[in-house]
C-alpha positions as CSV (number, residue, x, y, z in Angstrom):
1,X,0.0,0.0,0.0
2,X,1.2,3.4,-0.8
3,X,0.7,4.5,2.7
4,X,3.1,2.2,4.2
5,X,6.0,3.7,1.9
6,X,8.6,5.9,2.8
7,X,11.2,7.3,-0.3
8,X,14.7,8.8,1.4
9,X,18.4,9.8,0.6
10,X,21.0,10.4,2.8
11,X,22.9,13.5,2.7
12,X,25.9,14.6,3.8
13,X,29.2,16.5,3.5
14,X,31.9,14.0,1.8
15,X,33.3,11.9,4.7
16,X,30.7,12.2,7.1
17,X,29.7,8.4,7.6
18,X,26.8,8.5,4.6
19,X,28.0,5.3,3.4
20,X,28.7,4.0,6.9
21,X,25.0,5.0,7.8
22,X,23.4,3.4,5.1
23,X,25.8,0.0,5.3
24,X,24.2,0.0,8.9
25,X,20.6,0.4,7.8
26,X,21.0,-2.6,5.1
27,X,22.0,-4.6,8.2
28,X,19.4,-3.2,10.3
29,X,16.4,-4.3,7.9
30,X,18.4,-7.7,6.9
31,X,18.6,-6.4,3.5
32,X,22.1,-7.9,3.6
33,X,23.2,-11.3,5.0
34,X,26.0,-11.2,7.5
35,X,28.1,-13.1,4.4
36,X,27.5,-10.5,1.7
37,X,28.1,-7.3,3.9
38,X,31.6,-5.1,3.5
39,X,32.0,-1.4,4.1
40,X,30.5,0.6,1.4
41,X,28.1,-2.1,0.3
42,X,25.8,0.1,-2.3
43,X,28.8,1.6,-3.7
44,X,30.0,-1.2,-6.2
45,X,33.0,1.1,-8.2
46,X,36.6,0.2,-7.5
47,X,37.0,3.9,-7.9
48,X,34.2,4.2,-4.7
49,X,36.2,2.3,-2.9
50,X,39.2,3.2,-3.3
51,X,38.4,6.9,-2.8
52,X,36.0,5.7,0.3
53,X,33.4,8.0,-1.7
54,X,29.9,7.7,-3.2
55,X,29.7,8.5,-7.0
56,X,27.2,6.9,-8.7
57,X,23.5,7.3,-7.6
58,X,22.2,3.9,-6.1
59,X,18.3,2.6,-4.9
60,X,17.8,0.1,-3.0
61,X,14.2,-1.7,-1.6
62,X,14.3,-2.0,2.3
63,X,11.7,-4.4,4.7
64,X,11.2,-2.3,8.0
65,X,8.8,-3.5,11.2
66,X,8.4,-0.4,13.3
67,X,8.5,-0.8,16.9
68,X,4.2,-0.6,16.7
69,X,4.5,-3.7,14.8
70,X,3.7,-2.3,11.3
71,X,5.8,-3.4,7.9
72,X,6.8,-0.5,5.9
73,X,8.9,-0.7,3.1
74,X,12.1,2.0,2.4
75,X,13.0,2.9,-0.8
76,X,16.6,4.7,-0.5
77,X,17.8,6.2,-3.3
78,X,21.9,7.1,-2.1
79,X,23.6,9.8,-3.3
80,X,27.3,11.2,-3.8
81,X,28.7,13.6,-1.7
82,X,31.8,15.1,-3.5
83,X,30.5,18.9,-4.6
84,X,31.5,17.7,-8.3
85,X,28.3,15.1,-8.5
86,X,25.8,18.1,-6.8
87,X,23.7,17.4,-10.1
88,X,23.4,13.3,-9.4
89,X,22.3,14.7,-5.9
90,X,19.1,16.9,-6.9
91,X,17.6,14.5,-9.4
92,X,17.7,11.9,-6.3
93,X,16.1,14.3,-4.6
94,X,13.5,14.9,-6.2
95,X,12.5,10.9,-6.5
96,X,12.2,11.6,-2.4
97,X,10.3,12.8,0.0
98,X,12.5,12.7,2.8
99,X,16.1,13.1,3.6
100,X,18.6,12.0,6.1
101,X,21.2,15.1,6.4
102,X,24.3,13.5,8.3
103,X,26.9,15.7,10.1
104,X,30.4,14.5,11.6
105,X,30.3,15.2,15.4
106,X,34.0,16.6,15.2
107,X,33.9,18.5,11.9
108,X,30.0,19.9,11.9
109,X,28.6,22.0,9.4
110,X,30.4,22.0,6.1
111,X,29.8,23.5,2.9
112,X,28.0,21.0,1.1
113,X,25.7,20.2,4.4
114,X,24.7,23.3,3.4
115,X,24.1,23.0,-0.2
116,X,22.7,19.6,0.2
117,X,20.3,21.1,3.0
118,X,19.3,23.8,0.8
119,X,18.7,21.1,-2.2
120,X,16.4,18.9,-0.1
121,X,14.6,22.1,1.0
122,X,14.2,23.3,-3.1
123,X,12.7,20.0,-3.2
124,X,9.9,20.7,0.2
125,X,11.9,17.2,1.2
126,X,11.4,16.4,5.0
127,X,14.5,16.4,6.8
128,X,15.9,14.6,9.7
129,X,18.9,16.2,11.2
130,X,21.7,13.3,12.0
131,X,24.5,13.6,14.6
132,X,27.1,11.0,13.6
133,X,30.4,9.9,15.1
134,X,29.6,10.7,18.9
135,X,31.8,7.7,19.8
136,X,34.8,9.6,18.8
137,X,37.0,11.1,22.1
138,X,36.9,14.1,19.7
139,X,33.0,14.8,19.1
140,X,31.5,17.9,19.9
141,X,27.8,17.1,19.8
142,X,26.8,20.4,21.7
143,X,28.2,22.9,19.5
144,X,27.8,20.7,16.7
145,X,23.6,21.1,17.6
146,X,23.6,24.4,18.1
147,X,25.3,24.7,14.3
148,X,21.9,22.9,12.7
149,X,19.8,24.2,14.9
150,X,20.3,27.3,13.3
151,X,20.5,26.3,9.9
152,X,17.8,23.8,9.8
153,X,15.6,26.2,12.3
154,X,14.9,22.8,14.2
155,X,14.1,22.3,18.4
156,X,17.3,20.2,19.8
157,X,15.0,17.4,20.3
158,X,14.5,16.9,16.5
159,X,18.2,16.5,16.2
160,X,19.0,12.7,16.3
161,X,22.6,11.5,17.1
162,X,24.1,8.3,16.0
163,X,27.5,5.9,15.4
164,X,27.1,4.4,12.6
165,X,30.5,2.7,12.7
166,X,29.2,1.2,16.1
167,X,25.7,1.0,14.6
168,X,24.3,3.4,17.5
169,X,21.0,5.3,16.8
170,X,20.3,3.2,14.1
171,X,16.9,1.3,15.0
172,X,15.9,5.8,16.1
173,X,16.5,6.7,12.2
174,X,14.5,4.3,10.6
175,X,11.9,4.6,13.4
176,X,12.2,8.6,12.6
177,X,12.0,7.7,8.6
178,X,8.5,5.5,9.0
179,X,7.1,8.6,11.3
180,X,8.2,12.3,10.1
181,X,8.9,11.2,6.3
182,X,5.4,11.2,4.6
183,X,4.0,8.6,2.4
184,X,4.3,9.4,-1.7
185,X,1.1,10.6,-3.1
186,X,-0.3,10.0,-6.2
187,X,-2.9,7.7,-7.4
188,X,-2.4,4.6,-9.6
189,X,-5.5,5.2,-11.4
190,X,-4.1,8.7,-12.6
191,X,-2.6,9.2,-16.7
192,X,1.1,7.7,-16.0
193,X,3.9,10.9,-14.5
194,X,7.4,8.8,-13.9
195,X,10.7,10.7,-13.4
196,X,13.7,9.4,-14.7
197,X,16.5,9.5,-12.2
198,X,19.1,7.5,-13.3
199,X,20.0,4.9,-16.2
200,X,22.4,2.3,-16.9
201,X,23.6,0.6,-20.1
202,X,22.8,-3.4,-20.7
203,X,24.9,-4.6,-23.3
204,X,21.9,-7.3,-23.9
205,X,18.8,-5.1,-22.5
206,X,19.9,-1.6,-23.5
207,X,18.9,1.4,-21.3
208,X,17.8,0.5,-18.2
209,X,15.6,3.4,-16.7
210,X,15.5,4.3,-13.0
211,X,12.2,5.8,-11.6
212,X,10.5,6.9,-9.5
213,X,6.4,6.8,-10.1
214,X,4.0,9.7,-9.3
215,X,0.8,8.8,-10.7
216,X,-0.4,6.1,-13.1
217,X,1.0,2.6,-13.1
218,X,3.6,0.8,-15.1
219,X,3.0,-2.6,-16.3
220,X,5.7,-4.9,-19.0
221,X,4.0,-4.7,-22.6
222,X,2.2,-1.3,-22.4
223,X,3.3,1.5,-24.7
224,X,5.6,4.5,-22.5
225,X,6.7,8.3,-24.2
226,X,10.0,10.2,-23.3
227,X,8.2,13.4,-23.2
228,X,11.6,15.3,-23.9
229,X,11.7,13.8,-27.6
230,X,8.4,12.3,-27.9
231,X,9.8,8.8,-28.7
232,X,7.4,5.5,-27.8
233,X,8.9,2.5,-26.6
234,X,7.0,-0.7,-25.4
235,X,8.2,-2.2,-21.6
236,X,9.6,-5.4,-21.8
237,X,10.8,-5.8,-18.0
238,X,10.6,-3.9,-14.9
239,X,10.9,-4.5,-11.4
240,X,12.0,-3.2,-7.8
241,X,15.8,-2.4,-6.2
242,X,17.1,-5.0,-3.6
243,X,20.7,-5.3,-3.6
244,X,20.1,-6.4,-6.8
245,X,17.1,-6.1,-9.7
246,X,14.3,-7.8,-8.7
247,X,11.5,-8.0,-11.8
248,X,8.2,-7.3,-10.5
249,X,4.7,-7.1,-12.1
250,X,4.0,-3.7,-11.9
251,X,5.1,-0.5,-10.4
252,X,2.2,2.0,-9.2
253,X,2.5,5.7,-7.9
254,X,4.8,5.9,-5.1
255,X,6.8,2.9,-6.0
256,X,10.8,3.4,-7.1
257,X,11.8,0.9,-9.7
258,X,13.8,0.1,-13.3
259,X,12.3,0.0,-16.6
260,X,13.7,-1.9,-19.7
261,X,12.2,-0.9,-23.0
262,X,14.4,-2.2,-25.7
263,X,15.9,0.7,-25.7
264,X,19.0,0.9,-28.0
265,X,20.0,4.7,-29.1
266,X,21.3,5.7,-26.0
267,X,20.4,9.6,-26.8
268,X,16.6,8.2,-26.3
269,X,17.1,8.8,-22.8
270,X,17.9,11.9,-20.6
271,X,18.0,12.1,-16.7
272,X,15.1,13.9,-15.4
273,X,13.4,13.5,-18.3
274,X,9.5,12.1,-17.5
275,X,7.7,9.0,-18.8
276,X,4.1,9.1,-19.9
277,X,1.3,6.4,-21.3
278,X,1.5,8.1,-25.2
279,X,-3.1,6.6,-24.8
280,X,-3.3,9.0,-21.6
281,X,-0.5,11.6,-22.0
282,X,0.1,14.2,-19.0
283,X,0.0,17.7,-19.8
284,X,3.7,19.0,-18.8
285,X,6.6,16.8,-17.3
286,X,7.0,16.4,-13.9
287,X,10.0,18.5,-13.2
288,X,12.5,20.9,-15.5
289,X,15.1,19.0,-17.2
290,X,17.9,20.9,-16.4
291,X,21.4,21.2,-18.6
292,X,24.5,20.3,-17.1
293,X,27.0,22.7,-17.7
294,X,30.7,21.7,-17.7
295,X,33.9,23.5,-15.5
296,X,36.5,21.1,-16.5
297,X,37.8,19.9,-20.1
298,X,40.1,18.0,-21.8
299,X,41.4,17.0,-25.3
300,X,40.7,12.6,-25.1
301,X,42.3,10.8,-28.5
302,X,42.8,7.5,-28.9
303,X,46.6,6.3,-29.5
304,X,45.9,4.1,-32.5
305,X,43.7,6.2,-34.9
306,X,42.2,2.5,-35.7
307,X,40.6,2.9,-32.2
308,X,38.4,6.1,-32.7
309,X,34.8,4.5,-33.2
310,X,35.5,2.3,-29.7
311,X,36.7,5.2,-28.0
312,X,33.1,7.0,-29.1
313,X,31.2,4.0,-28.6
314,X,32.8,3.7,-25.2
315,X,31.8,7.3,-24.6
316,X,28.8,6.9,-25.8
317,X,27.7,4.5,-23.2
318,X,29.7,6.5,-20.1
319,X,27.4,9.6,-21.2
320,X,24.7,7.1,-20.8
321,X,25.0,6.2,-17.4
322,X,26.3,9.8,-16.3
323,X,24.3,12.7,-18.2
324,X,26.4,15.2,-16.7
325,X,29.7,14.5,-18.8
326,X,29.5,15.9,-22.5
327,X,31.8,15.2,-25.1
328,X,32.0,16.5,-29.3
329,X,34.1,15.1,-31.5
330,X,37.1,17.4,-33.0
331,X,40.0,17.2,-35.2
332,X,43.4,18.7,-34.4
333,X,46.5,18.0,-35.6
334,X,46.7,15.0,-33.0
335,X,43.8,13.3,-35.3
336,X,40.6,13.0,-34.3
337,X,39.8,12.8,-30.7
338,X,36.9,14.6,-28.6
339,X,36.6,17.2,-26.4
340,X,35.3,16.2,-23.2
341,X,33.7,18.4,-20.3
342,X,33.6,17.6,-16.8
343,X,32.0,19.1,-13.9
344,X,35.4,18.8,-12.0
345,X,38.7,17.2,-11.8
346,X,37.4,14.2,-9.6
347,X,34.9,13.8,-12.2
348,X,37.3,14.5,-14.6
349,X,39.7,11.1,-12.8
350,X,36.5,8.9,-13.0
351,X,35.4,9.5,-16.1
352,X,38.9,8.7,-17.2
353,X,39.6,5.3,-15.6
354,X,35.8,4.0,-16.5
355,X,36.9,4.4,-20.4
356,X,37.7,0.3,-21.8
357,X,37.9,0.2,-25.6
């Protein structure tokens, strides 16, 4: 039932226990057996772990039995927190309607608590104020308190504190989740309104859409439109997050899920676009699709000129699965390469070490 749903993200300054906090929340709800869990467990890029950062946007589908007994179930949709992936941070914000916003206990307030504060406030997002770290000799909860309380205009009683490396507080956050974050609304019976807020290329499936449903209801062999190009495309899977995709029936208003559509031409599909039923079209999209624009860029050629179609192809599908990188092709007197844009130097580092050809 829609009512017993609750859509979050965490947010948090880079290196504030986000990933730490979720992995405890996934063991929490017994999304993850005691044999598959390691630190950073949504965040599958060698590059994620090496960095002990989030970059790519990830969703997974959570079991929770509040403490009155009821079963609710937790769609969280992760986010990055480097201030280079601020972009993959509003469209998962907008799939929500509540947020976690995680503070260290020794370093407080930081400059992207703020920007990511005044994102889930753009988006009228509920948001729970999380202490974390107070196991550390170091921690300053009390002036660290006083420091949201005046941000977030919030009583000191709102404020919850937690260790997620100790997996303090945790059982208080998702209890705090099921009662201040509000169900979606929407209505299943409504003209279809799904917001695309993520994608990922199948070699064998094509584009895989992430979205998130507001009204209407998605079922495999009905007809969807990309409102943004006005292209039709017939669903041929779809299902639910766990760790991994799980196909399902349907997905109704409320529900967070994947969509494959046969979907080959990877400029078909644009993040924070908004899928529609081409029998019962919506009026306007759901939200603006907003342009990326690029800080960073670079010259990319391949060494062997024999390699330049699988270095496009290869970028092809990168700009597929992150819509903020932008690449032309251009001819200099190093041959033809591309010029690439970034929206900064650690974007700049992954997009880099993600290209095979």
């Amino acid at each position: 039932m829609r009512e017993d749903i609750r859509n979050f993200s965490i947010i948090a300054h880079i290196d504030h226990g986000k990933s730490t906090l979720a992995d405890r929340i996934l063991e929490f709800t017994k999304a993850v057996s005691p044999r598959e869990m390691r630190d950073q467990v949504l965040d599958d890029m060698d590059l994620e772990r090496e960095k002990g950062i989030t970059i790519k946007a990830k969703a997974v589908r959570l079991d929770y039995v509040s403490s009155d007994g009821k079963k609710y179930t937790l769609n969280l949709i992760d986010t990055p927190g480097h201030v280079d992936f601020t972009y993959e941070v509003a469209r998962s914000l907008a799939a929500c309607e509540g947020a976690l916003l995680v503070v260290d206990a020794v370093q407080g307030v930081e400059a992207q608590t703020l920007a990511n504060a005044y994102l889930a406030r753009e988006n009228n997002l509920k948001i729970i104020p999380v202490i974390n770290k107070i196991d550390l000799p170091n921690a300053d909860k009390e002036n660290v308190k006083r420091q949201i309380m005046e941000i977030m205009n919030v009583d000191e009683r709102d404020i919850l504190q937690t260790s997620a490396k100790l997996g303090i507080g945790v059982q208080e956050v998702l209890e705090a989740i099921v009662r201040q974050v509000p169900p979606p609304a929407g209505f299943p019976q409504a003209p279809l309104s799904a917001l695309v807020f993520d994608s990922v290329f199948d070699p064998y499936r094509g584009a895989v859409i992430y979205v998130r449903v507001f009204d209407g209801t998605l079922r495999p062999g009905m007809k969807i439109e990309m409102m943004s190009t006005g292209k039709v495309f017939e669903v041929s899977e779809l299902g639910v997050f766990h760790l991994k995709m799980v196909s399902a029936p349907s997905l109704e208003a409320g529900e967070v899920g994947y969509v494959v559509a046969g979907i080959k031409d990877i400029h078909n599909v644009k993040i924070g676009d908004t899928i529609t039923d081409p029998s019962r079209p919506i009026d306007k999209p759901y939200g603006k699709l907003r342009e990326v624009k690029p800080f960073v860029f670079c010259g990319l050629y391949p060494v062997d000129s024999g390699d330049y179609e699988h270095l496009k192809k290869a970028l092809e599908r990168l700009r597929l699965n992150d819509a903020s990188f932008e690449y032309q092709a251009e001819d200099s007197v190093l041959g033809y390469g591309f010029h690439c844009g970034f929206l900064g130097l650690l974007h700049m580092d992954i997009i880099l070490s993600l290209i095979h050809i």
